[in-house]
MIBA-214743 format. One record per atom (N, C-alpha, C, O): x, y, z; residue number from 0; residue in one letter. Coordinates in nm, 2 decimals, decimal comma, m for minus. Example, Ala and Ser with C-alpha at 12.3 -4.5 7.8 and 13.67 -1.06 7.14 Angstrom:
<pts>
> c1;c2;c3;n;res
> 1,32;m0,57;0,78;0;a
> 1,23;m0,45;0,78;0;a
> 1,32;m0,33;0,78;0;a
> 1,42;m0,33;0,85;0;a
> 1,28;m0,22;0,71;1;s
> 1,37;m0,11;0,71;1;s
> 1,29;0,00;0,79;1;s
> 1,34;0,11;0,80;1;s
</pts>
This chain:
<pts>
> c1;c2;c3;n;res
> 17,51;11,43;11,86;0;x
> 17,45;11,38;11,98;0;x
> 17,41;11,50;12,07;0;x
> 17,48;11,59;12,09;0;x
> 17,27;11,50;12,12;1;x
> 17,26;11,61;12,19;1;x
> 17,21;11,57;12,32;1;x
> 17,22;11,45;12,34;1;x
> 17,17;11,63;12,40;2;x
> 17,14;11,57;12,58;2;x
> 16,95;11,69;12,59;2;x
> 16,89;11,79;12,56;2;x
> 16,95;11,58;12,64;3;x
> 16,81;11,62;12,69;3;x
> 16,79;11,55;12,84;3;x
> 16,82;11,43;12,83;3;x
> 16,76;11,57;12,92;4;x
> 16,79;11,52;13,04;4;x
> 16,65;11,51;13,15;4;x
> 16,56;11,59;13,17;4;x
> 16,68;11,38;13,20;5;x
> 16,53;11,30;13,23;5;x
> 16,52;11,27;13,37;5;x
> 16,62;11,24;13,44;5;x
> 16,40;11,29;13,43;6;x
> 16,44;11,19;13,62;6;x
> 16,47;11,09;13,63;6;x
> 16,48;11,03;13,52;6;x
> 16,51;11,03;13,73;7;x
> 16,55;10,90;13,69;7;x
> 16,41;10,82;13,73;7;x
> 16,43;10,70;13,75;7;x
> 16,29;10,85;13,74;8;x
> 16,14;10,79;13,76;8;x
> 16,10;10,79;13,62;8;x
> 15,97;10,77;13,60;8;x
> 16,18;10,80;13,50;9;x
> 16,11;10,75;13,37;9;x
> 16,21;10,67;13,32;9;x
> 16,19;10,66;13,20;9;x
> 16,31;10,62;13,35;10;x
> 16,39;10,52;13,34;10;x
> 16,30;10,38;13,25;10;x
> 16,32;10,34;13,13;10;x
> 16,19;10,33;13,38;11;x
> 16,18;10,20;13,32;11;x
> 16,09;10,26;13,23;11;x
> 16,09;10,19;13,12;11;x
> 15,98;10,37;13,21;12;x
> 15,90;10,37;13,12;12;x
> 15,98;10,42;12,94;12;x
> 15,95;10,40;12,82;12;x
> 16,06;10,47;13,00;13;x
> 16,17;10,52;12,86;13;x
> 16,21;10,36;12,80;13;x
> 16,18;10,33;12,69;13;x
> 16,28;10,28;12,88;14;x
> 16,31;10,19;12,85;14;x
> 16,23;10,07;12,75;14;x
> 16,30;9,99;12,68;14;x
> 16,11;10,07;12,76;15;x
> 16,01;9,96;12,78;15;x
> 15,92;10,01;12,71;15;x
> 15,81;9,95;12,70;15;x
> 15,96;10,14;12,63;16;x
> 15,90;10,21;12,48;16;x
> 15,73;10,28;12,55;16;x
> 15,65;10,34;12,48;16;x
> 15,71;10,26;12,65;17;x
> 15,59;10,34;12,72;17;x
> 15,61;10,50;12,70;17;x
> 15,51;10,55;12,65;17;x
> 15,69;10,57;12,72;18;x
> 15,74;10,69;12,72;18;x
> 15,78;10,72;12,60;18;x
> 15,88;10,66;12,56;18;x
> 15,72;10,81;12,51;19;x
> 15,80;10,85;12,39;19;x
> 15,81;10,95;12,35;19;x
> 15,87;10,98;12,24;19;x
> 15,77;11,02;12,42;20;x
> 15,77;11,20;12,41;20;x
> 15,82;11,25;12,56;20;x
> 15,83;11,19;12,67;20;x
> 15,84;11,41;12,52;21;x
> 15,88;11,49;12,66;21;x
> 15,83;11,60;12,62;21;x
> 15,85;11,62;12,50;21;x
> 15,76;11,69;12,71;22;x
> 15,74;11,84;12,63;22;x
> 15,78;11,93;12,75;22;x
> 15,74;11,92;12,86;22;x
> 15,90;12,04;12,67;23;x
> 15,96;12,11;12,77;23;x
> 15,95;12,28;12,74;23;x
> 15,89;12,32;12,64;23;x
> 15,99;12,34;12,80;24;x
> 15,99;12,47;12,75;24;x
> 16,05;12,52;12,64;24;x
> 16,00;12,60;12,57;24;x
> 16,18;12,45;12,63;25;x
> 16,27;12,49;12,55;25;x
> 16,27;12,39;12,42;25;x
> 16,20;12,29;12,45;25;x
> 16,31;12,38;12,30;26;x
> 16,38;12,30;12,19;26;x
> 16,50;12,27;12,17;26;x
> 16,58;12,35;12,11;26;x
> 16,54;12,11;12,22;27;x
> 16,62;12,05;12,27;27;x
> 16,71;11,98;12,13;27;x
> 16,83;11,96;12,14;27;x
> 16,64;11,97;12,02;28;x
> 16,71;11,93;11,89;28;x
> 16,58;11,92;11,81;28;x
> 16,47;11,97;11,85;28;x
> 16,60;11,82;11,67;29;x
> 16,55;11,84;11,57;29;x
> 16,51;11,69;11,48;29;x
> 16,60;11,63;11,41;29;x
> 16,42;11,66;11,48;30;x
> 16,44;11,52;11,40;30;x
> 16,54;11,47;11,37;30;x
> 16,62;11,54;11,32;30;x
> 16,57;11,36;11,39;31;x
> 16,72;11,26;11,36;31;x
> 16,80;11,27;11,46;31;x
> 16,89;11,20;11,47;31;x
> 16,75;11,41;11,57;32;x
> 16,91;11,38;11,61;32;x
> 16,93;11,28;11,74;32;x
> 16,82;11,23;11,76;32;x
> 16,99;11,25;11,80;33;x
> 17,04;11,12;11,90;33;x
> 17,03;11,17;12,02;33;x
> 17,02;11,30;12,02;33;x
> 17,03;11,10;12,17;34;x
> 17,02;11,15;12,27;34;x
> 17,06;11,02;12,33;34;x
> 17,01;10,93;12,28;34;x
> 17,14;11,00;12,43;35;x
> 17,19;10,86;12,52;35;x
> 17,12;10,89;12,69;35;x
> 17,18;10,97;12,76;35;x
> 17,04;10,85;12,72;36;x
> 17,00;10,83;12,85;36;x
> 16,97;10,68;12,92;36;x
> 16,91;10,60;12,85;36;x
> 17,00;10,63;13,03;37;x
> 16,97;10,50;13,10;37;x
> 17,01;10,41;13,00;37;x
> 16,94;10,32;12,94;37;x
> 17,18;10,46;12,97;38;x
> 17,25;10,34;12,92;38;x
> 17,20;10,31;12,76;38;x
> 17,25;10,22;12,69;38;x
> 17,11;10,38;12,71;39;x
> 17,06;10,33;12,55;39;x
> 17,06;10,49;12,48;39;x
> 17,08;10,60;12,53;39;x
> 17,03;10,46;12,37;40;x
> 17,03;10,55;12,26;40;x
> 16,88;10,57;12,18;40;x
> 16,83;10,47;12,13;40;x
> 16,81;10,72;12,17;41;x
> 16,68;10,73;12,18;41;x
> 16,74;10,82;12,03;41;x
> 16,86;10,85;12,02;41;x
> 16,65;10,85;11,95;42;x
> 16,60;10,95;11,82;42;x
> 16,49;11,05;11,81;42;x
> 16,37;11,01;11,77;42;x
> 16,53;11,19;11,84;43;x
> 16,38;11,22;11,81;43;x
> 16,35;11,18;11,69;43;x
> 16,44;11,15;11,62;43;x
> 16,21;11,16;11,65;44;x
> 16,12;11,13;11,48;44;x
> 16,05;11,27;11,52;44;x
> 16,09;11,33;11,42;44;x
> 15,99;11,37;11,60;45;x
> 15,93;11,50;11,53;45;x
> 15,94;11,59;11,73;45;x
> 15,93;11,55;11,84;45;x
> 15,97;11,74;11,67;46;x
> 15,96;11,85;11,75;46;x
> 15,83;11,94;11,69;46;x
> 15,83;11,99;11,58;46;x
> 15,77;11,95;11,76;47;x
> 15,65;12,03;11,76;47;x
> 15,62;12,13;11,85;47;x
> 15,63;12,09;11,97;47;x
> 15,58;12,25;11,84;48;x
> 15,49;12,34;11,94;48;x
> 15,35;12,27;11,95;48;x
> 15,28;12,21;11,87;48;x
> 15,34;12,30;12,05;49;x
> 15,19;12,24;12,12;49;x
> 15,18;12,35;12,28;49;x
> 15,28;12,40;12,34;49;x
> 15,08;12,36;12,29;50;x
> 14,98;12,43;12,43;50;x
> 14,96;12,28;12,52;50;x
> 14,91;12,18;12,49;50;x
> 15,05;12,34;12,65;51;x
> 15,05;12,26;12,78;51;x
> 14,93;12,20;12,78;51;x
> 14,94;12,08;12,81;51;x
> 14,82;12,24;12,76;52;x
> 14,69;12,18;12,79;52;x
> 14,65;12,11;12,67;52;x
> 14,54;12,06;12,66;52;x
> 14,73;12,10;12,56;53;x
> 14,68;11,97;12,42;53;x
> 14,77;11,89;12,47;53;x
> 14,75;11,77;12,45;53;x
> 14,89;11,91;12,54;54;x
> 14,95;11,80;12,53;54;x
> 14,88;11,70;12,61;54;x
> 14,87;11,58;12,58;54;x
> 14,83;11,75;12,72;55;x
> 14,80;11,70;12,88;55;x
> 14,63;11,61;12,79;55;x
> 14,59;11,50;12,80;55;x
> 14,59;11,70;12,73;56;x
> 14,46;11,61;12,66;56;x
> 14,53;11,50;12,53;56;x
> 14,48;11,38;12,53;56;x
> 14,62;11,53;12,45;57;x
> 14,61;11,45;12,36;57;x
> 14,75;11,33;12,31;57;x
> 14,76;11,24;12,23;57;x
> 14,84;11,41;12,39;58;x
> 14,97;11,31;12,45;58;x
> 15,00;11,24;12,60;58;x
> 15,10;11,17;12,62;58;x
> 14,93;11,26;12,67;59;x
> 14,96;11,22;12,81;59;x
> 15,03;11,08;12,81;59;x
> 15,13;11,07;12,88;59;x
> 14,96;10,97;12,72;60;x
> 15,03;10,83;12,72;60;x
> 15,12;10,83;12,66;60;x
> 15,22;10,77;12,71;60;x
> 15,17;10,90;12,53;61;x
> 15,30;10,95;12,47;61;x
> 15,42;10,97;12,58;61;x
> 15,54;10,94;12,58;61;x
> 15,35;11,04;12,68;62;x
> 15,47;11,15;12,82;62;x
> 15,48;11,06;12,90;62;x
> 15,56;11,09;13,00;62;x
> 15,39;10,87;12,90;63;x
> 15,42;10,78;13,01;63;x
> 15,32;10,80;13,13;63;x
> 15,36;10,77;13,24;63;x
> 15,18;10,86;13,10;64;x
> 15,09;10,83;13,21;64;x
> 14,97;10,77;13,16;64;x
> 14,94;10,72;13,06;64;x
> 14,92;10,80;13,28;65;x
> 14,79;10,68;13,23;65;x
> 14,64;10,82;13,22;65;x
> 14,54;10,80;13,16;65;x
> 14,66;10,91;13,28;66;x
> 14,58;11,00;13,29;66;x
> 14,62;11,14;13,23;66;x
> 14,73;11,16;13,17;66;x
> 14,54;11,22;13,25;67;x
> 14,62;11,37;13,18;67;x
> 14,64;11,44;13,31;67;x
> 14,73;11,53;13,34;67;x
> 14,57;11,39;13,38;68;x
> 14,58;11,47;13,59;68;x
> 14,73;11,39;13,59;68;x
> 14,84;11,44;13,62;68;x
> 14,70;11,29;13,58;69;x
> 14,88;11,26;13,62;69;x
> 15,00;11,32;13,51;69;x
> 15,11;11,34;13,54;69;x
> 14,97;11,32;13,42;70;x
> 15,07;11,43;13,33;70;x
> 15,11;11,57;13,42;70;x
> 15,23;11,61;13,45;70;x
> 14,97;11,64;13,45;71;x
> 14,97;11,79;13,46;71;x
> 15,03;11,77;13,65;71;x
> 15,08;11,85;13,72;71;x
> 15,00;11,67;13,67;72;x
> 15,08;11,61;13,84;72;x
> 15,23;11,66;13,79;72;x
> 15,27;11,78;13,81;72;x
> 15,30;11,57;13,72;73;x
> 15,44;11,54;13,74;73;x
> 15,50;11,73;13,68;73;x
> 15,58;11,81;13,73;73;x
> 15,39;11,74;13,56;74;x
> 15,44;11,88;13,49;74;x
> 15,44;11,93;13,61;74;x
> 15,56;11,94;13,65;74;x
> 15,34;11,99;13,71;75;x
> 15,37;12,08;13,82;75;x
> 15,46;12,04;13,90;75;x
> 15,50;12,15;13,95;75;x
> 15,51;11,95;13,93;76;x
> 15,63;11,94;14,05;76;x
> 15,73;11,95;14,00;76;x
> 15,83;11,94;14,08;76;x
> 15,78;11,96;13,87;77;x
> 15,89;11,99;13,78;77;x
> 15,90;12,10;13,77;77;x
> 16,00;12,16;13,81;77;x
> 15,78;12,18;13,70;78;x
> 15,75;12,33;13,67;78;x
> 15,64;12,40;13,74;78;x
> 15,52;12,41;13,69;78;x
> 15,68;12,48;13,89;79;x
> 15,58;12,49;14,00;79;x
> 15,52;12,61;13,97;79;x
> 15,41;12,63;14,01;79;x
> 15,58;12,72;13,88;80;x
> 15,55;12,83;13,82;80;x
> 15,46;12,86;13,69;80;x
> 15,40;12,95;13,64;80;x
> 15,49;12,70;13,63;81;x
> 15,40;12,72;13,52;81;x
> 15,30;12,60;13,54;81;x
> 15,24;12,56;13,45;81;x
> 15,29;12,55;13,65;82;x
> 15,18;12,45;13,66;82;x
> 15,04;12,47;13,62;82;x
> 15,00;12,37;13,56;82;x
> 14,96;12,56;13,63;83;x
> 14,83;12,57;13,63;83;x
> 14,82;12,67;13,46;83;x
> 14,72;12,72;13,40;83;x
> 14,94;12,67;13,43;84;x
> 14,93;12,78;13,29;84;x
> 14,90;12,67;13,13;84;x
> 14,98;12,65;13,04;84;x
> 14,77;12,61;13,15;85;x
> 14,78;12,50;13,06;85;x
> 14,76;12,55;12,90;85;x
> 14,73;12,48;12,81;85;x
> 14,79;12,76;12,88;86;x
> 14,78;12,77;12,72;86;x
> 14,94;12,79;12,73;86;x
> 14,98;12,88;12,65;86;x
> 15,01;12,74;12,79;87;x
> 15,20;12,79;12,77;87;x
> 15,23;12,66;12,68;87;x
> 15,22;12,54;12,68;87;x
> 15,30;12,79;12,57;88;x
> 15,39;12,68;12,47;88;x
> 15,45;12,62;12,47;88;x
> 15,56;12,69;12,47;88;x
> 15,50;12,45;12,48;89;x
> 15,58;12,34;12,48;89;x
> 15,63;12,31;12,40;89;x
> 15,56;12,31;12,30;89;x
> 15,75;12,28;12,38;90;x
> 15,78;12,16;12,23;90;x
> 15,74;12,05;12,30;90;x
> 15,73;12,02;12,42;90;x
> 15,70;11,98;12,18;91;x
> 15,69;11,84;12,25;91;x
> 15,77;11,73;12,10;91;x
> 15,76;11,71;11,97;91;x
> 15,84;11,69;12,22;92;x
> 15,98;11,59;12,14;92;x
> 15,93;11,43;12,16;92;x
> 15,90;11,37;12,26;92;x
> 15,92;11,41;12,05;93;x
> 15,83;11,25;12,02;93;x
> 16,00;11,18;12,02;93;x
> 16,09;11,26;11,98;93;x
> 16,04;11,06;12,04;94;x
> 16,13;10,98;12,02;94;x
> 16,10;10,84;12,00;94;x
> 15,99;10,80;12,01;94;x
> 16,20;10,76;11,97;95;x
> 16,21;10,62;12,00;95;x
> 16,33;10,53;12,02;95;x
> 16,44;10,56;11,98;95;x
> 16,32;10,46;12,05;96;x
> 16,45;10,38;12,13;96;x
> 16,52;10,30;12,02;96;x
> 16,46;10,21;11,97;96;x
> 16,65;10,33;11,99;97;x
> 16,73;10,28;11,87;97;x
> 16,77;10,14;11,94;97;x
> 16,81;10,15;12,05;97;x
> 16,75;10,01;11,88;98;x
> 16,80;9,91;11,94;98;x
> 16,93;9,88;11,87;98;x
> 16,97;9,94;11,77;98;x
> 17,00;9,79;11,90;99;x
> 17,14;9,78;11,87;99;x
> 17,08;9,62;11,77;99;x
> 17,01;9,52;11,79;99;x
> 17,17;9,69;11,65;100;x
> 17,16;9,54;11,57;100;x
> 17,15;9,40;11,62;100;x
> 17,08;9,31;11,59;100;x
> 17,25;9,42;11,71;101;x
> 17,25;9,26;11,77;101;x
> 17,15;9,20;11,85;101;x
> 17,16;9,09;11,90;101;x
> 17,03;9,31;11,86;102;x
> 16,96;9,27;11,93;102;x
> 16,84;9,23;11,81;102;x
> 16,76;9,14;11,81;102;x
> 16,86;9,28;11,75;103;x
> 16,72;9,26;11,61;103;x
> 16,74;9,20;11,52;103;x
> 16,66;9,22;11,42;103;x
> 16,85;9,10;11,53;104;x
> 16,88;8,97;11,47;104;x
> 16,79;8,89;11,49;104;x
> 16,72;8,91;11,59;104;x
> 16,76;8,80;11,41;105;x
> 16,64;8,68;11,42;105;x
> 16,69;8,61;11,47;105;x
> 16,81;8,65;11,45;105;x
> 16,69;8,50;11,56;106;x
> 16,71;8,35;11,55;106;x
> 16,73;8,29;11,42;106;x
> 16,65;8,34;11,34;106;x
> 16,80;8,22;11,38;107;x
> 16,85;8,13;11,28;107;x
> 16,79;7,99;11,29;107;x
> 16,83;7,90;11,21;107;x
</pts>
């Protein structure tokens, strides 16, 4: 299990499978591994390098926005020093939300 850690303003979009990536400075784990935030259990499926400015063009709804200005919004008030540096290297950590068996039972 490893921790990667979130605001609590992506709570409902983490939850509600809108959010499925994060791209951070650093590399937080590696395919397969596990991460528990807002009470559930998430998996990355892939870590990649990517340039702040592909992500902002070609993941933005992946990161839970609706625009890439509002991507590169939230990136700058997080990261005030690398805000406007859109060729800085990212990982960008794709996930998805493990549901608990008991929930992905059919109806009988």
């Amino acid at each position: 299990m490893i921790t990667i850690p979130f605001k609590g303003y992506f709570k409902h979009t983490m939850l509600t499978g809108k959010k499925t990536a994060t791209s951070r400075t650093r590399r937080y784990g590696n395919p397969g591994d596990q991460f528990q935030i807002f009470g559930e259990t998430f998996e990355l499926i892939g870590v990649n390098r990517k340039m702040l400015g592909d992500v902002a063009k070609q993941y933005f709804r992946e990161e839970g926005f609706l625009t890439p200005e509002e991507f590169l919004e939230c990136w700058g008030s997080i990261h005030p020093r690398a805000k406007f540096d859109l060729t800085l290297p990212v990982w960008l950590h794709q996930f998805r939300i493990i549901k608990s068996p008991i929930f992905e039972r059919k109806p009988e």
